[in-house]
C-alpha positions as CSV (number, residue, x, y, z in Angstrom):
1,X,59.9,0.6,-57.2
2,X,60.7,4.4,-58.7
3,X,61.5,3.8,-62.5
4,X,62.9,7.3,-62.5
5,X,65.4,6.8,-59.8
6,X,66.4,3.5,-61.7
7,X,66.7,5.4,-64.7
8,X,68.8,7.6,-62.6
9,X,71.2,5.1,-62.0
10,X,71.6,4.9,-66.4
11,X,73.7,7.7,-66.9
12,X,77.3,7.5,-68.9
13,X,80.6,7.5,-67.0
14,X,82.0,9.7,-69.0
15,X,79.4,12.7,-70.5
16,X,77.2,12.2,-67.4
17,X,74.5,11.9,-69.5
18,X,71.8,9.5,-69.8
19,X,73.2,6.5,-71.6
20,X,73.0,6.2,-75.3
21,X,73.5,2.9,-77.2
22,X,75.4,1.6,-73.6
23,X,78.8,-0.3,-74.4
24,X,80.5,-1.6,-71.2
25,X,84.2,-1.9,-71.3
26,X,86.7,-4.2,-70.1
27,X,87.0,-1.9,-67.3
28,X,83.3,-2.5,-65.8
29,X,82.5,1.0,-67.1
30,X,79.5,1.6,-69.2
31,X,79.8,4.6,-71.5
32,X,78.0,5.6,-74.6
33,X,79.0,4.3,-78.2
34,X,80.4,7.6,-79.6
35,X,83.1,7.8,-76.8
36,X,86.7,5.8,-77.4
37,X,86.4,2.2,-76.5
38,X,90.3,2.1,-75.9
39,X,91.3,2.9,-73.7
40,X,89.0,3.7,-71.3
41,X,87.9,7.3,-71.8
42,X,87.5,7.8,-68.1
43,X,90.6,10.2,-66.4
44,X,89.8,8.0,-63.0
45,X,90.4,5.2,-64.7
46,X,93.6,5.3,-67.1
47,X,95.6,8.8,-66.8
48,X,96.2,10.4,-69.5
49,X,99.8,12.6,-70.0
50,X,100.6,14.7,-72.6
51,X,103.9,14.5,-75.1
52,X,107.0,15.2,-73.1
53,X,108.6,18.3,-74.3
54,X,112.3,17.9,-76.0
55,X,115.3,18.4,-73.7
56,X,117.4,21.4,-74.8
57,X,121.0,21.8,-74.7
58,X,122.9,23.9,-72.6
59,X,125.1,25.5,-75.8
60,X,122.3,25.6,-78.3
61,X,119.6,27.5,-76.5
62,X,119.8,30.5,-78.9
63,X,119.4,28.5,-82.4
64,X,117.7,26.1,-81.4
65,X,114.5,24.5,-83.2
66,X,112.7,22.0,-82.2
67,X,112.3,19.0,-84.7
68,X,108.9,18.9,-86.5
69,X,106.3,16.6,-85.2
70,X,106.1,13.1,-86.5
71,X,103.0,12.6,-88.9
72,X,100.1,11.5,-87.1
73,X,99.3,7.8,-87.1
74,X,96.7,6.7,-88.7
75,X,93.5,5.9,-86.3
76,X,93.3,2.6,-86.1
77,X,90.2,0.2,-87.2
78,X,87.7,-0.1,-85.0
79,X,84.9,-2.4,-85.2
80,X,81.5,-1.0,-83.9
81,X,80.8,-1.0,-80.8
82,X,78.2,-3.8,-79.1
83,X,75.4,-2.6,-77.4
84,X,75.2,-3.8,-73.8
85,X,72.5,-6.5,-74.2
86,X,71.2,-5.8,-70.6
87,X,71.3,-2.5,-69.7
88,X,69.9,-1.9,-73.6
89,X,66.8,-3.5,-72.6
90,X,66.7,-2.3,-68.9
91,X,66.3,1.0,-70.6
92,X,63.7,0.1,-73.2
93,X,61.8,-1.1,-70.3
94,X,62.0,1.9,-68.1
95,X,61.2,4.2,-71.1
96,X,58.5,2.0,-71.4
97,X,57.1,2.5,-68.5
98,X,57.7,6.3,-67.9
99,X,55.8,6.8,-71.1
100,X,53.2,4.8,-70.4
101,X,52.6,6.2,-66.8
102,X,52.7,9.7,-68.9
103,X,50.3,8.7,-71.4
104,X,47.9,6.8,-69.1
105,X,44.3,6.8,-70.1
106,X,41.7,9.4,-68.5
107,X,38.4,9.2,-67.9
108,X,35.5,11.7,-68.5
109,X,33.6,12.3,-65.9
110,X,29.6,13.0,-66.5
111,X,28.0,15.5,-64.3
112,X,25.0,14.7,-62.8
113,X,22.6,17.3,-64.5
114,X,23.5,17.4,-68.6
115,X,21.7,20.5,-70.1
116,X,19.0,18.8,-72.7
117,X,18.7,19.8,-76.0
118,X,16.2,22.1,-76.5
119,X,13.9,20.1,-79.1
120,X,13.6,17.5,-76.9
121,X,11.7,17.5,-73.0
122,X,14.3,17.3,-70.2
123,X,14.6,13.5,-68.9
124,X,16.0,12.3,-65.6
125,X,19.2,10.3,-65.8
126,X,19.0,6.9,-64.3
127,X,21.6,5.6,-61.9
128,X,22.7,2.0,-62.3
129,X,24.8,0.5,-59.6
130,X,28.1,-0.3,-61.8
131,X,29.5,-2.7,-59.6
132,X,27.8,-6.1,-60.2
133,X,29.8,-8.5,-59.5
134,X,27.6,-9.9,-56.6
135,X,25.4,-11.5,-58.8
136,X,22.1,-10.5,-57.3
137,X,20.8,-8.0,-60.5
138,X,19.3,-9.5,-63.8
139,X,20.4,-9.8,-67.2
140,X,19.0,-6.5,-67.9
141,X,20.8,-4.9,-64.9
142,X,23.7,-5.6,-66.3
143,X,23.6,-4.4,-69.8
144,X,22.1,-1.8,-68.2
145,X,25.0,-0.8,-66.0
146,X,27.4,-1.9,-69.0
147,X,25.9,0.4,-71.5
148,X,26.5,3.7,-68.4
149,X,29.8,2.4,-67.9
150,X,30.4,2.9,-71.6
151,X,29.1,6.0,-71.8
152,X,31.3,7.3,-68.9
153,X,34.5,6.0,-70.8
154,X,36.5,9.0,-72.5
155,X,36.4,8.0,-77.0
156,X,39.8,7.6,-76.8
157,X,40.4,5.6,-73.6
158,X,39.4,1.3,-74.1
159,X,36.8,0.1,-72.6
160,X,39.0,-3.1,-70.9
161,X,41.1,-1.6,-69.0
162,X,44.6,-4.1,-69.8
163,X,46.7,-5.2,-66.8
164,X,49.7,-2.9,-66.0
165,X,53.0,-5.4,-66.5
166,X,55.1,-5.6,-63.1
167,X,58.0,-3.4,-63.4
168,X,59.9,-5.5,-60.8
169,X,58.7,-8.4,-62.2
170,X,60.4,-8.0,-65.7
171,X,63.4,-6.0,-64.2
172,X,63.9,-8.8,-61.9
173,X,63.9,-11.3,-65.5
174,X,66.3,-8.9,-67.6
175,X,68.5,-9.0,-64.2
176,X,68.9,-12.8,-64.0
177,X,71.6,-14.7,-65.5
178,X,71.4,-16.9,-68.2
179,X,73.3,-19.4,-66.7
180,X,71.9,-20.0,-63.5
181,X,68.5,-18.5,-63.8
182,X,69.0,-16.7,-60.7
183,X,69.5,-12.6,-59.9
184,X,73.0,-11.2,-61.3
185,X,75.8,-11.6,-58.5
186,X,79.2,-9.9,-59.3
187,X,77.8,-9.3,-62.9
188,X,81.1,-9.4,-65.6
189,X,80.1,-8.5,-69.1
190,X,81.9,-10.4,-71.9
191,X,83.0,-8.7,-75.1
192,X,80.5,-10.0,-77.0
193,X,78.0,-7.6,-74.3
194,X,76.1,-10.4,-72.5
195,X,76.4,-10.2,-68.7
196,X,76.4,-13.3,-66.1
197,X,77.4,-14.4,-62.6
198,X,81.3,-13.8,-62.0
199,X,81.2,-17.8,-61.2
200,X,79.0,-19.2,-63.8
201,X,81.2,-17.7,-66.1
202,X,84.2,-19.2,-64.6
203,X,82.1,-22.6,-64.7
204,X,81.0,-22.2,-68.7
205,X,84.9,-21.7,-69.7
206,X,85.7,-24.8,-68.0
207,X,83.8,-26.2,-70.5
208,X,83.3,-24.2,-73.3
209,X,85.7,-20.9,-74.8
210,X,82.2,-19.5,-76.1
211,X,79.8,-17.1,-75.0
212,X,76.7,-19.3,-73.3
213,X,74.2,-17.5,-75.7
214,X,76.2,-16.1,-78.9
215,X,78.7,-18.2,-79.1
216,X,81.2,-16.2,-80.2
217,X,84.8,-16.6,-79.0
218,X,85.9,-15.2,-76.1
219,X,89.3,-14.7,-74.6
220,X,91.0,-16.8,-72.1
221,X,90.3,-17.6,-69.0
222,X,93.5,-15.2,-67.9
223,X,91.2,-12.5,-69.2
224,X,88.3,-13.3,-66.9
225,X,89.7,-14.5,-64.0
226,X,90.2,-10.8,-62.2
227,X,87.5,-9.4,-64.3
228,X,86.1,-5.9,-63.1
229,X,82.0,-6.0,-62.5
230,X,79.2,-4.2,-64.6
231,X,79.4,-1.0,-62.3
232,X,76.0,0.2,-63.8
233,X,74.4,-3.8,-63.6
234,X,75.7,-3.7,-60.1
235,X,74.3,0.0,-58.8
236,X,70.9,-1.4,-60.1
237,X,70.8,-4.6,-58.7
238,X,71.2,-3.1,-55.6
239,X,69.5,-0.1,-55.8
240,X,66.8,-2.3,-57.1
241,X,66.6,-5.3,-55.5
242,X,68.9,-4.8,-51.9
243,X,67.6,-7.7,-49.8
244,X,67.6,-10.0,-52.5
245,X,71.3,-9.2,-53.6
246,X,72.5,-9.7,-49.9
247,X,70.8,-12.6,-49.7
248,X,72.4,-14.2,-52.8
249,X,75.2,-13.3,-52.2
250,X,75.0,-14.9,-48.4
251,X,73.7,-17.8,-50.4
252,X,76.8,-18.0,-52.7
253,X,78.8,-17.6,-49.4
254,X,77.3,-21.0,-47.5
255,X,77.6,-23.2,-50.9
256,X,81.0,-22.3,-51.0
257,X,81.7,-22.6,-47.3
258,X,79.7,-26.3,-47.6
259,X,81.7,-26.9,-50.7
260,X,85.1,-26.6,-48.7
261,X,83.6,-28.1,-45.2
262,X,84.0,-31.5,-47.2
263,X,88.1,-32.4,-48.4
264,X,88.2,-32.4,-52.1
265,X,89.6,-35.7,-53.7
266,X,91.3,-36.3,-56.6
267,X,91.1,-39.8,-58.4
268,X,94.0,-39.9,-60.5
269,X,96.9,-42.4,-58.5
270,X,98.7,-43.9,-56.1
271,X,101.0,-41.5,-53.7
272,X,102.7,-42.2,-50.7
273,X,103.8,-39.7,-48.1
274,X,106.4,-37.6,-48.4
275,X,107.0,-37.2,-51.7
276,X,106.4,-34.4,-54.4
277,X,104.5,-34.9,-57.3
278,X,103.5,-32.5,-60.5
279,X,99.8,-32.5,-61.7
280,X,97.8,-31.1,-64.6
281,X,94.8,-29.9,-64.2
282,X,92.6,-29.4,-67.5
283,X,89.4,-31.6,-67.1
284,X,86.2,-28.6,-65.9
285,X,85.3,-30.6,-62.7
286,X,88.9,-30.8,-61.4
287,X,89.6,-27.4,-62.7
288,X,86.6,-26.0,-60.1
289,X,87.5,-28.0,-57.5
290,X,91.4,-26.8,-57.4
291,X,90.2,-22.8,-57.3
292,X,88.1,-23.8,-54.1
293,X,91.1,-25.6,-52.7
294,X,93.3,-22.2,-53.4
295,X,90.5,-20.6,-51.2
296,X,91.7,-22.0,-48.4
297,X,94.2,-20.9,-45.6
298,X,96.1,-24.2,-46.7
299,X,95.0,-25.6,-49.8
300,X,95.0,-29.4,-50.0
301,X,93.2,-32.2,-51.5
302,X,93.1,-35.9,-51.5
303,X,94.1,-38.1,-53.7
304,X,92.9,-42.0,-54.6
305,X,93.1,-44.5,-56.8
306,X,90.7,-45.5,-59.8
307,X,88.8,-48.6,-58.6
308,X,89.4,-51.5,-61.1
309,X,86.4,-52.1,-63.5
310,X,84.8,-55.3,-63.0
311,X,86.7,-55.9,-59.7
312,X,83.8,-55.9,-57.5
313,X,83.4,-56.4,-54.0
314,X,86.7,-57.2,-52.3
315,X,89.7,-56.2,-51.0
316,X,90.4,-54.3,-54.3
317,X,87.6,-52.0,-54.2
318,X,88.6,-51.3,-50.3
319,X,91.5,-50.2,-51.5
320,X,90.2,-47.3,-52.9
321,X,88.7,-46.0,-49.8
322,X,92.1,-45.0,-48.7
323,X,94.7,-42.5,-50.4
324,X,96.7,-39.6,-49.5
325,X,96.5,-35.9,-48.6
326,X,98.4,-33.9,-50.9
327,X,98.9,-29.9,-49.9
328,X,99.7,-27.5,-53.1
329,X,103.3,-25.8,-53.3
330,X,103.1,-24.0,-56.0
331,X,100.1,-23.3,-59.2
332,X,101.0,-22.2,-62.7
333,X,97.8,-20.6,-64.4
334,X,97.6,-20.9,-68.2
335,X,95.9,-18.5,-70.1
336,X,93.2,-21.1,-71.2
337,X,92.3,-22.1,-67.8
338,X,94.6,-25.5,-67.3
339,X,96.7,-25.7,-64.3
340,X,100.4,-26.8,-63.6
341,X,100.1,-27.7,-59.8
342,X,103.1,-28.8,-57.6
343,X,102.1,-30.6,-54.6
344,X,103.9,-32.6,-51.7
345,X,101.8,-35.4,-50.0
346,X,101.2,-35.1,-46.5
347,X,99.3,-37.8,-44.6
348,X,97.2,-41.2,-45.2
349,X,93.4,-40.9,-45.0
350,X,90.5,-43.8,-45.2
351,X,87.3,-42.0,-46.7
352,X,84.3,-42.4,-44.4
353,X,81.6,-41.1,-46.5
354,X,82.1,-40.0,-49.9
355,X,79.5,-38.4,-52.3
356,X,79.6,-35.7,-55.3
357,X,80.0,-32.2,-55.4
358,X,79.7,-30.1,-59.4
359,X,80.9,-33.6,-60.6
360,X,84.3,-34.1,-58.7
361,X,84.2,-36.8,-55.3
362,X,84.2,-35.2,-51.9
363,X,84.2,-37.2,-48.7
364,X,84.5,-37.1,-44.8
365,X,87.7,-38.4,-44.0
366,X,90.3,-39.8,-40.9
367,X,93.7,-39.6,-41.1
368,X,96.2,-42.3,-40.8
369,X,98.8,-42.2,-38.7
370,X,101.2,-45.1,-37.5
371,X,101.7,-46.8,-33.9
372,X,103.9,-48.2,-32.1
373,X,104.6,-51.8,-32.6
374,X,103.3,-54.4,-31.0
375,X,104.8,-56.8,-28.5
376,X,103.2,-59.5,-30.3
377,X,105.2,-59.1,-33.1
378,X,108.1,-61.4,-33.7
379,X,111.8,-59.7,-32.6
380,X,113.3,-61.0,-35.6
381,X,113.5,-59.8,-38.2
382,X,113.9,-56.0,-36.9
383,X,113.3,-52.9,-38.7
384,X,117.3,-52.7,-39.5
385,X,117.5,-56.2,-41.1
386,X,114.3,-55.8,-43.0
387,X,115.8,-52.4,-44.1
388,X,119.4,-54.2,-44.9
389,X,117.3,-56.8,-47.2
390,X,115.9,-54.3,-49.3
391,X,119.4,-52.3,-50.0
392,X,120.8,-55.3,-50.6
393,X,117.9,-56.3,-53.2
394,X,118.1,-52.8,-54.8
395,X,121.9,-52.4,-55.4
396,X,121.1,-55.8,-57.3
397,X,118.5,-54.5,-59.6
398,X,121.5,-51.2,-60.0
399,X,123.7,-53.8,-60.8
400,X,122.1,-55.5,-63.6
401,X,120.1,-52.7,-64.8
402,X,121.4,-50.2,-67.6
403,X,123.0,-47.1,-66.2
404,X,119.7,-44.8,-68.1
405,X,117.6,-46.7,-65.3
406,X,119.7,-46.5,-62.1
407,X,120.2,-42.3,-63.3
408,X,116.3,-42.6,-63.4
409,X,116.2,-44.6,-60.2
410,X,118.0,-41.3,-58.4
411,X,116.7,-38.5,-59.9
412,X,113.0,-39.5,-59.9
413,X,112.8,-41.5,-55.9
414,X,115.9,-39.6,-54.6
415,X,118.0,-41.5,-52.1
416,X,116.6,-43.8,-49.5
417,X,115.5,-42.3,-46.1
418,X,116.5,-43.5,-42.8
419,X,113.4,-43.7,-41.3
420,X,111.7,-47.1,-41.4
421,X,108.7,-45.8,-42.1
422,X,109.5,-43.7,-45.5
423,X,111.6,-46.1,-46.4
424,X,109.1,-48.6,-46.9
425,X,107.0,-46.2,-49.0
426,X,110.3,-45.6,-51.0
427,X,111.0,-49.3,-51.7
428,X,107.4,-49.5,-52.7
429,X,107.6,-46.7,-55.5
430,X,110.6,-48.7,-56.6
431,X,109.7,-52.1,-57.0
432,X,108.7,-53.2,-60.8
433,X,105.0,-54.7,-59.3
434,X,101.5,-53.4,-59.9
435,X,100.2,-50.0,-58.5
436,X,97.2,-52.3,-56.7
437,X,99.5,-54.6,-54.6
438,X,101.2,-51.8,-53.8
439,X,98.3,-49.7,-52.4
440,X,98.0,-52.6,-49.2
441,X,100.7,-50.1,-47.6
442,X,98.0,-47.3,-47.1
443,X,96.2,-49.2,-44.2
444,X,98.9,-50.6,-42.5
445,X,99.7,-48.5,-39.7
446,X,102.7,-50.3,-38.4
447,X,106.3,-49.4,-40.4
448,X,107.4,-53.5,-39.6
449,X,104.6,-55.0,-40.8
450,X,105.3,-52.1,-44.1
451,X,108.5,-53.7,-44.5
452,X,107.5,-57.2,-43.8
453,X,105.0,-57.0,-46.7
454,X,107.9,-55.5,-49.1
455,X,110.0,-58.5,-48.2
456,X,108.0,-60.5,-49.1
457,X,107.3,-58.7,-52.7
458,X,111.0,-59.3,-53.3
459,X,111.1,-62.4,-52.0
460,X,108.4,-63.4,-55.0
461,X,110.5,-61.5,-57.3
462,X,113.4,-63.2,-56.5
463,X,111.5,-66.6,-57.4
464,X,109.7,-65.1,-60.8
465,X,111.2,-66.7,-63.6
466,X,110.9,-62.8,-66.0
467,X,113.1,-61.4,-63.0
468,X,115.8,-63.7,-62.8
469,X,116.4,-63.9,-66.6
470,X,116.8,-59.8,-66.4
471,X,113.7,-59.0,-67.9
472,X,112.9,-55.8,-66.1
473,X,110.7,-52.9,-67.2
474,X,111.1,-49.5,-65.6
């Protein structure tokens, strides 16, 4: 690894100098401090055009003088600028380096034949074998060949020679994130100058409006979620370390591609097919899992309900195993990250395997879908008459109901459908009984025995004691 090509690579985008007191702007461009901040001084990046001149009239071309030029605007206040945290210390370390690779230690060499002083007779120099690390001299050997090695040694060069540090090895630490430890993919520097991972950024303002490692406010999550890269972090990382970017990033590419392989569900409540429902998103762990559904060609998600506390083993906890797929209409982005999500529920699913994905359940499901009924099902009642019993049920509730609740009643369910099978679902949203009794639909793949069961809800209605007096709570 070349520390002057790298240092190359450190150069303003503006003066096309090397970089002093690096600031990177919202644009991904790193320039020096003394340039403007805003906006960017680059001509690539925001044209600049000069004052229009003033239009002059035909019949007043001969005395015509132009008005004066408004007074110049104060500049405005300007904090001082941040250093880049990263590339500041990229460059201390390359500097580092190139000066001590310029400064390196030299030794002085001792001929073999040293002219003698004259006052003294001319003695032979000895030759000690310097290398004895096999073991095989004596103690005296060795001091022997210790005190030659010293006397080969230049004054000003130590005698232990210390271990060069790894270039790539601390490059490799200032180019890691601080989020998840790992090399720098898609690198987006905050305003505060810290640099991380495109995504674990994402991630931390799910959680947190602060920087990771300064805490200081940062903007919304509007103002990150397009973000332009570090151009200069990214030319090093992969002029630096090529194989290992492509490999993170193929990396990041098959835990995302795994992430979607498994349907996302949302536990939140019960929904039947067909029917449109309006979500907010603003917890972190739902907030992740709805920009992965938006990667999809058709984004979708499941959705269950809560299992009871304490409810145990039984046909309560079942229930939970099965919910419906809802696909996303439409998504309202806020500026602080929460989401305003229109959806319209599809199909019914039973959840094969389920397990946990960055906190949010994923599972392998099969979808639901009804057949025909069965001869061994009674004739009577049919579909119609099981259909005629619940109209007749609801215009009662309309009836002795306040007109605020029948208004509700249309605008919120619509009218009824035609087809036996929605219908049953529509009846269901309807009736005044628990959320749980009403989840026993989802498995039933037969629209008679859908409408059977609902009979029968209105049939213990009907008997309740609250329901005939009029006591009924929409």
């Amino acid at each position: 690894m070349d520390a002057h090509a790298l240092k190359a690579a450190l150069v303003c985008r503006v003066c096309d100098l090397p970089l002093l007191n690096p600031t990177t702007l919202p644009c991904g461009h790193t320039v020096c401090s003394i340039h403007p901040r805003v906006p960017c001084p680059r001509p690539q990046c925001s044209p600049h055009s000069g004052p229009s001149r003033p239009r002059i009239p035909p019949d007043s071309r001969v005395n015509y003088l132009p008005p004066p030029p408004p007074a110049p605007a104060p500049p405005p206040q300007q904090l001082p600028p941040k250093p880049d945290v990263t590339i500041s210390k990229i460059i201390a370390l390359l500097d580092r380096v190139n000066n001590h690779s310029t400064h390196s230690p030299t030794v002085r060499t001792r001929p073999d034949t040293a002219p003698s002083p004259p006052d003294r007779p001319f003695k032979r120099q000895r030759l000690y074998q310097v290398d004895d690390d096999d073991g095989d001299g004596d103690l005296l050997d060795h001091l022997r060949a210790s005190a030659a090695r010293q006397r080969e040694t230049a004054p000003y060069a130590p005698l232990l020679t210390p271990e060069q540090p790894s270039l790539e090895k601390e490059l490799l630490s200032e180019l890691s994130c601080e989020i998840c430890f790992m090399l720098l993919y898609n690198p987006v520097t905050t305003p505060c100058q810290h640099s991380f991972c495109a995504k674990c950024l994402h991630r931390s303002l799910d959680h947190s409006p602060l920087c990771p490692l300064c805490r200081d406010e940062l903007p919304g999550f509007s103002f990150f979620e397009d973000h332009p890269c570090n151009e200069t972090l990214e030319t090093l990382l992969v002029t630096a370390f090529p194989d290992m970017y492509i490999e993170r990033g193929e990396a990041l590419a098959i835990e995302e591609r795994d992430a979607r392989l498994d349907t996302p569900i949302f536990v939140c409540t019960l929904i039947f097919p067909g029917h449109p429902t309006a979500l907010h998103f603003f917890e972190p762990r739902y907030r992740l899992m709805l920009r992965r559904c938006l990667e999809q060609p058709i984004p979708a998600f499941g959705m269950v309900m809560p299992a009871r506390q304490a409810s145990g083993t039984g046909v309560q906890a079942a229930q939970t195993d099965y919910g419906t797929m809802l696909e996303v209409r439409s998504v309202q982005m806020l500026a602080d990250g929460r989401s305003m999500v229109e959806t319209w529920s599809t199909f019914r699913f039973r959840i094969l395997e389920r397990g946990t994905l960055d906190g949010y359940t994923v599972g392998r499901i099969e979808p639901i879908e009804d057949i025909p009924d069965s001869p061994a099902l009674p004739p009577a009642p049919s579909n119609t008459e099981l259909m005629d019993i619940c109209t007749g049920f609801l215009n009662q509730l309309r009836r002795g109901t306040a007109p605020w609740v029948v208004q509700r009643l249309n605008n919120v369910y619509g009218p009824p459908p035609a087809d036996p099978a929605a219908f049953s679902y529509w009846v269901a949203l309807v009736l005044p009984i628990d959320d749980y009794e009403k989840a026993k639909l989802l498995p039933i793949r037969s629209a008679r025995l859908r409408l059977r069961l609902v009979v029968h809800w209105i049939e213990q209605l009907n008997n309740n004691w609250w329901f005939t007096s009029g006591c009924v709570i929409f």
